[in-house]
Structures are given as structure tokens and as C-alpha cells.
Backbone as numpy.savetxt, mean C-alpha at the origin, in Angstrom:
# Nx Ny Nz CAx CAy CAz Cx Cy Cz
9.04 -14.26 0.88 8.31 -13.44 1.82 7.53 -14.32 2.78
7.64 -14.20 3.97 6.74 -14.69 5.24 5.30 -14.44 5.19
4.87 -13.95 4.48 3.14 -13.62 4.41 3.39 -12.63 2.76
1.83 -12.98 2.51 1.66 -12.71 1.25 0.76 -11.20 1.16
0.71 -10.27 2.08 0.24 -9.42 2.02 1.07 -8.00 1.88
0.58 -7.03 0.89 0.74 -5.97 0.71 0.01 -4.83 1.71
0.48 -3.99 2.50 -0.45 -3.30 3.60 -0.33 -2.02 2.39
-1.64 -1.37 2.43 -1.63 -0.01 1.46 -1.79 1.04 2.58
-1.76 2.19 2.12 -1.42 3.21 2.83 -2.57 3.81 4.22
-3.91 3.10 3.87 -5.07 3.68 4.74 -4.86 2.81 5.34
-4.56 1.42 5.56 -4.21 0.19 6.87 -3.41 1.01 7.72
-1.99 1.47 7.36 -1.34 1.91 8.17 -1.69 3.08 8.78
-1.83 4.33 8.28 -2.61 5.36 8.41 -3.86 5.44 9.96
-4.41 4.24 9.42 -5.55 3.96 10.64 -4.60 3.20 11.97
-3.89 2.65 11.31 -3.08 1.93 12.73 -2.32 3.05 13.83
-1.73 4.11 12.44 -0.93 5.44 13.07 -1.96 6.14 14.42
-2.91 6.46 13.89 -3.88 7.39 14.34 -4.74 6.20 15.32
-4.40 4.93 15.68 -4.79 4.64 17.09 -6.29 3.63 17.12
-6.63 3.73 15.40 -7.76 2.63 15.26 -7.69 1.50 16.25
-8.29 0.70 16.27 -7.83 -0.75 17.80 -7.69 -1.96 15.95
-8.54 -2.20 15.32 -9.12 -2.72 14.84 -7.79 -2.67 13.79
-6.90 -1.54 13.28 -5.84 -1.50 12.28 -4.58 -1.61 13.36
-4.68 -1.22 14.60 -3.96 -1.55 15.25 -3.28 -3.28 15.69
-4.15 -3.70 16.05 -4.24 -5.08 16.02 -3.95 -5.90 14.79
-4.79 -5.36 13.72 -4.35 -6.15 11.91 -2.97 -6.03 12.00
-2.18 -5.11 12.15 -0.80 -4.10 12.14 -0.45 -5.38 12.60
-0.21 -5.22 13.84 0.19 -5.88 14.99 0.41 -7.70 14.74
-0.26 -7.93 13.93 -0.01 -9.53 13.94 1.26 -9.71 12.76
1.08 -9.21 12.08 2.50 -9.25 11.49 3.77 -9.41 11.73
4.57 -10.57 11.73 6.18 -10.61 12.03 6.66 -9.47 11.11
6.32 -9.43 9.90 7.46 -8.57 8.74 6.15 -8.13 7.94
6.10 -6.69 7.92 5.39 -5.86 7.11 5.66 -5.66 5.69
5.26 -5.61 4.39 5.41 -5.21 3.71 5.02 -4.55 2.99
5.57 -2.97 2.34 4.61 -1.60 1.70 5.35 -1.67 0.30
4.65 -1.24 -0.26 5.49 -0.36 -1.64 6.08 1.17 -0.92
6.96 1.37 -1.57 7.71 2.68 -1.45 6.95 3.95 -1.21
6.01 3.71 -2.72 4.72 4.30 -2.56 3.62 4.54 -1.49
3.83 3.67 -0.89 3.12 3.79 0.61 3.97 4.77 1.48
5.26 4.65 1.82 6.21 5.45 2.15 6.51 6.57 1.90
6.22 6.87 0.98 6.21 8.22 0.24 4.98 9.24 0.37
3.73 8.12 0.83 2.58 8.89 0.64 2.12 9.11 2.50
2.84 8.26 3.44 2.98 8.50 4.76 3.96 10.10 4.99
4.78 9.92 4.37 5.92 10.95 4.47 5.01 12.43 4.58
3.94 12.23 3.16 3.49 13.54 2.73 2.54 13.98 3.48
1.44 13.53 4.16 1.05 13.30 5.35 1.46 14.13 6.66
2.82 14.01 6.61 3.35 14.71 7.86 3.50 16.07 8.30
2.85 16.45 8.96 2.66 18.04 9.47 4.00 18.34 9.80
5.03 18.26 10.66 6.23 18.55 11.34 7.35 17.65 11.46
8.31 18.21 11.42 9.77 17.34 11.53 9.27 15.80 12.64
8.42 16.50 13.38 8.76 15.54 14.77 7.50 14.06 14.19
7.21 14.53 13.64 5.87 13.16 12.62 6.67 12.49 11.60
7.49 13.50 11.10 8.34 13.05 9.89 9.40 12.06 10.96
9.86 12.19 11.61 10.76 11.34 12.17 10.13 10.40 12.82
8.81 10.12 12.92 8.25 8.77 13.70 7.59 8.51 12.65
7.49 8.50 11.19 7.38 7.76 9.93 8.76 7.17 9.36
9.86 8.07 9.32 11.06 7.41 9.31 11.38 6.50 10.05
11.03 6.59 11.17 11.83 5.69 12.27 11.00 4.18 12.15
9.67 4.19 11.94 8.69 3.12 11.80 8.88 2.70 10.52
9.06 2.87 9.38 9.15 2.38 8.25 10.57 1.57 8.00
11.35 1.85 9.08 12.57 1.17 9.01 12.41 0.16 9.67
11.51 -0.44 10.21 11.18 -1.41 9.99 10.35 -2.70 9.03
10.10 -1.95 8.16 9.17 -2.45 7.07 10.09 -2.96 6.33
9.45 -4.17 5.07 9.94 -4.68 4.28 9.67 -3.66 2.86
10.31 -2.82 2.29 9.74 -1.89 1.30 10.13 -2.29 0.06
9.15 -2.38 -0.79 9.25 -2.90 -2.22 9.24 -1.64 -2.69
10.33 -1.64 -3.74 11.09 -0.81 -4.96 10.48 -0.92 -5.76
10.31 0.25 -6.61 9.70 0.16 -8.43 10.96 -0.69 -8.90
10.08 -1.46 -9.87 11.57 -1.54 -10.86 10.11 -1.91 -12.27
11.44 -1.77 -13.54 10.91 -1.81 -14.53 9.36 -2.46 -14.67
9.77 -3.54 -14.44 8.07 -4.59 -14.58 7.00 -3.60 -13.67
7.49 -3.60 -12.59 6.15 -2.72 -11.49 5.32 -1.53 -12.07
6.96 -0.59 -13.22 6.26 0.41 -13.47 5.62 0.03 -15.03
5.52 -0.40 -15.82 5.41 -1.05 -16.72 3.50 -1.52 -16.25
3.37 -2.30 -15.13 2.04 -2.91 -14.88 1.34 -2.03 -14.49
1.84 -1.32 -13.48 1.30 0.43 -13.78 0.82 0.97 -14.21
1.65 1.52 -15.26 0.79 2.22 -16.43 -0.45 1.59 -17.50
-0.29 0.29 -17.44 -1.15 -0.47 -17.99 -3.07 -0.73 -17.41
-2.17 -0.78 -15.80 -3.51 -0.34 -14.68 -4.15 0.88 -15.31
-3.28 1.51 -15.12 -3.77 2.99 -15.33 -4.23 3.99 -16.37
-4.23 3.23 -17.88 -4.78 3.34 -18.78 -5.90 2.56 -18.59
-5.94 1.45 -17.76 -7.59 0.50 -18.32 -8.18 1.00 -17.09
-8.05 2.10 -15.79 -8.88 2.08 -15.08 -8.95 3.62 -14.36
-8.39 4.50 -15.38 -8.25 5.86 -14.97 -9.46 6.25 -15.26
-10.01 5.73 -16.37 -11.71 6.83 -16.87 -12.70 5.91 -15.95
-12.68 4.70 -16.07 -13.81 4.23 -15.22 -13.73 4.52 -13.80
-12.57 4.23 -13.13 -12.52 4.13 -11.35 -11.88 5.13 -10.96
-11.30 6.05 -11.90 -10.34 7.26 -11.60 -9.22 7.05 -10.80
-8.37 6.01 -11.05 -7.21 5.14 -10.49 -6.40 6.30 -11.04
-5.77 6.75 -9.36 -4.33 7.95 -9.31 -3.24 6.89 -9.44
-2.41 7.43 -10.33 -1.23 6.60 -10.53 -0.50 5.74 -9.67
-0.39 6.59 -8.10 0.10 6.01 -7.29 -0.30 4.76 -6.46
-1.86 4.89 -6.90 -2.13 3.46 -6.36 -2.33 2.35 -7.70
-2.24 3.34 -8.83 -1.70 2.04 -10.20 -0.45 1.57 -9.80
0.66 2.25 -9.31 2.10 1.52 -8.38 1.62 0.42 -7.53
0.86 0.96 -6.53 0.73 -0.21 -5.57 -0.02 -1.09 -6.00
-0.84 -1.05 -6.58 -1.71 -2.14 -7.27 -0.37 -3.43 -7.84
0.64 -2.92 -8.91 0.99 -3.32 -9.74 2.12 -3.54 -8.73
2.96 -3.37 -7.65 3.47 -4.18 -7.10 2.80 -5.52 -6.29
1.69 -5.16 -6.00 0.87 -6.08 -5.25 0.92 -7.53 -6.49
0.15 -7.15 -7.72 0.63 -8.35 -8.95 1.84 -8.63 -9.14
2.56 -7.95 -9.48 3.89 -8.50 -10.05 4.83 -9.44 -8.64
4.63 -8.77 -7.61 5.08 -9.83 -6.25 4.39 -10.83 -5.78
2.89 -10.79 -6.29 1.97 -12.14 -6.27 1.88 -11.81 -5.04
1.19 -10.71 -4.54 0.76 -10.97 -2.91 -1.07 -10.00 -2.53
-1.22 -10.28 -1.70 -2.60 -9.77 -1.33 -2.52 -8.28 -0.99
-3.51 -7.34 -1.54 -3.02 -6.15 -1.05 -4.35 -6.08 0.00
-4.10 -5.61 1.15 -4.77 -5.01 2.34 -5.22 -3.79 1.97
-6.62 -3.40 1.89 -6.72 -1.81 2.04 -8.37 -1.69 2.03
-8.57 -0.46 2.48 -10.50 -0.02 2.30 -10.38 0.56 1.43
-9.72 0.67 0.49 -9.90 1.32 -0.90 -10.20 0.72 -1.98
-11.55 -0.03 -1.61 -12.30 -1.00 -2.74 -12.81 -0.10 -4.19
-13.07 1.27 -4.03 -13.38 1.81 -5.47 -12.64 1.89 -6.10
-11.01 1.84 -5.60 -10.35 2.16 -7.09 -9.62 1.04 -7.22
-9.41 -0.16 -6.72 -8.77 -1.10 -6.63 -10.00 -2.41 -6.98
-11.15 -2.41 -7.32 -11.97 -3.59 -7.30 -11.99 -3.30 -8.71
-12.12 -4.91 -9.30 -12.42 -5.12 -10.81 -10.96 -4.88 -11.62
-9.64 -5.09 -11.09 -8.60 -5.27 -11.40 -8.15 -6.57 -11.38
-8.19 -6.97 -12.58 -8.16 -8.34 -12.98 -6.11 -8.82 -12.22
-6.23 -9.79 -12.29 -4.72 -10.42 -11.39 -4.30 -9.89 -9.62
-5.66 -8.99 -9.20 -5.09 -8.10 -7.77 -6.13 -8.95 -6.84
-5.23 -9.63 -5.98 -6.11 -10.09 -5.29 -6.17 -8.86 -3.62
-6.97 -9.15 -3.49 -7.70 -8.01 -2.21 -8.06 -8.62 -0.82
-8.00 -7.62 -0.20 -8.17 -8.17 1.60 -8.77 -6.79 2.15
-9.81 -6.89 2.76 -10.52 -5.99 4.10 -10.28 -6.51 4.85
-9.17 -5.82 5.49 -9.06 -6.95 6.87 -10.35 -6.02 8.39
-10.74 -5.03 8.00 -11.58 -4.34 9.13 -12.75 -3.81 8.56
């Protein structure tokens, strides 16, 4: 991978909707990379066909990381040690646990449910 960062779903989100500040973070990137999970959770997001097709069309450009066994595996492990304390939704126990298992930085303002996860290293980029 060309850069070691994971973008989570509120980076992009803010970039969608015209932030300057996620716009620009966005923007320096040669090759993006999301979990699926990010993809999935843009998708749901979408009011109308015509949103749904400018999330499709933009994500095809992304580098998208797949569950596979290990990812979901670190997962659930997240998500037993940090569901009662930080109330970690599964889906960001996915992204968390691709962010470790690919050894890369995850990007996001979602410091409450993602801080104090031992092996995840973290980035505010705004």
C-alpha cells in the first residue's frame, strides 16, 4: 500500500458534504483506502438512486479492503473487550480490526469508540 492510512466513514462523509478541511485531507491522497464497511455504511446514507450512484461511482475509485477470516475474527474480539465500556457497534469493531490486521492508521473523529484500543493506531487529521 502507498500510504498507511485507513479513511473511516465520517472523513469521507465530511469530504462528501463539502467540509474544505476533509475536502483537502481527501484530496491529498494518490490511492484511498476504506474497509467495505465504510462502503456499505456510505451506501446506507443515501436518500435516492441519484446519491446512490455518486457513492458507487466514487468508491470505484477506492482501494476497498474485504473481511476475511482474521479481520472478522479481530472484530469480534474488539467487540467483546469494548462493547460495555465504549459501546463499540460492530461495524466499527470491522473497521477498527481491518485498520490492525493491515497495520495501517485509521483516520476518523470518532475518538470515543475507537480510543484505548490497544494495536489501533489513530489520526485526526481536522
Amino acid at each position: 500500500m502507498e500510504n498507511n492510512f485507513l479513511l473511516d466513514t465520517n472523513i469521507l462523509i465530511d469530504a462528501l458534504r463539502g467540509y474544505k478541511p476533509a475536502v483537502s485531507f481527501v484530496e491529498s491522497f494518490s490511492e484511498i483506502y476504506v474497509s467495505v464497511i465504510t462502503v456499505s455504511e456510505l451506501i446506507y446514507g443515501c436518500r435516492n438512486k441519484t446519491e446512490l450512484n455518486k457513492i458507487v461511482k466514487l468508491v470505484s475509485y477506492y482501494n476497498i479492503i474485504h473481511i476475511d477470516e482474521n479481520i472478522s475474527e479481530t472484530a469480534l474480539t474488539l467487540y467483546e473487550e469494548h462493547f460495555l465500556e465504549k459501546n463499540l457497534v460492530f461495524d466499527d469493531a470491522l473497521i477498527g480490526a481491518t485498520a490492525i490486521f493491515k497495520d495501517l492508521t485509521l483516520v476518523t473523529r470518532n475518538i470515543k469508540h475507537f480510543s484505548n484500543i490497544e494495536k489501533l493506531a489513530l489520526e485526526i487529521p481536522y
